[in-house]
Residue, then its C-alpha position, 0 to 999 in steps of 0.5 A: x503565464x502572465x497575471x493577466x492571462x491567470x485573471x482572465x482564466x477566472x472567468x472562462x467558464x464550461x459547461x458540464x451538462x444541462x446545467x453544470x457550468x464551472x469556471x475555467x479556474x475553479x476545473x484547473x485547481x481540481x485538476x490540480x488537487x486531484x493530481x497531487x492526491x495521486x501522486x501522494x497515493x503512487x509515493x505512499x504505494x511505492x515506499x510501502x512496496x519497497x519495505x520502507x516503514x511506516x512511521x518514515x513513510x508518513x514522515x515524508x509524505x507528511x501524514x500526521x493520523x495513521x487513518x489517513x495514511x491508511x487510507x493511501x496504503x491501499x492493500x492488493x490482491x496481489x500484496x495478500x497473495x505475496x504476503x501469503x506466498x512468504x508466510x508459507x515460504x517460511x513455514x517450509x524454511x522452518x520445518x527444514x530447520x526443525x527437522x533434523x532437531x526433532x528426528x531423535x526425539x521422533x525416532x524415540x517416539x516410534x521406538x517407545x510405540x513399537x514396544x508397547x504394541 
């Protein structure tokens, strides 16, 4: 696009409403910002998804407070369901894992229980 074509691109105006006029310019550099803030939010998304951490998420997105990047790693119902799906996967793993420790103990339980009723 020539210089001359982005000048005149400043004074071409829409009309938004009753009243509501913008210039052409002023639509392209909200569109624009707008854009870039979702594709910022998709990015932050997808790093988080795939188990990236957070310090090296906020290092490539350029993210300096953990507020605003909170603000973009936008939580779910779907991240708590999986959250909550893996919680009680490993609860079950280690109850597996425990059992076998545990039954002596649990055998000498009910053993002392028996005689004392």
């Amino acid at each position: 696009m020539s210089t001359f074509a982005i000048q005149e691109m400043r004074y071409l105006t829409l009309s938004l409403g009753d009243h509501a006029v913008i210039t052409m310019w002023d639509f392209v550099r909200q569109e624009a910002c707008s854009l870039r803030t979702h594709l910022r939010l998709s990015a932050v998304r997808n790093m988080v998804a795939v188990g990236i951490p957070d310090v090296v998420c906020m290092k490539i997105s350029g993210h300096k407070s953990r507020s605003v990047f909170d603000r973009y790693n936008v939580v779910s119902m779907s991240d708590v369901a999986e959250a909550t799906q893996k919680l009680e996967n490993r609860k079950l793993q280690v109850k597996m894992e425990l059992a076998p420790k545990l039954a002596p103990a649990i055998e000498k339980q009910n053993r002392k229980s028996l005689k004392t009723a």
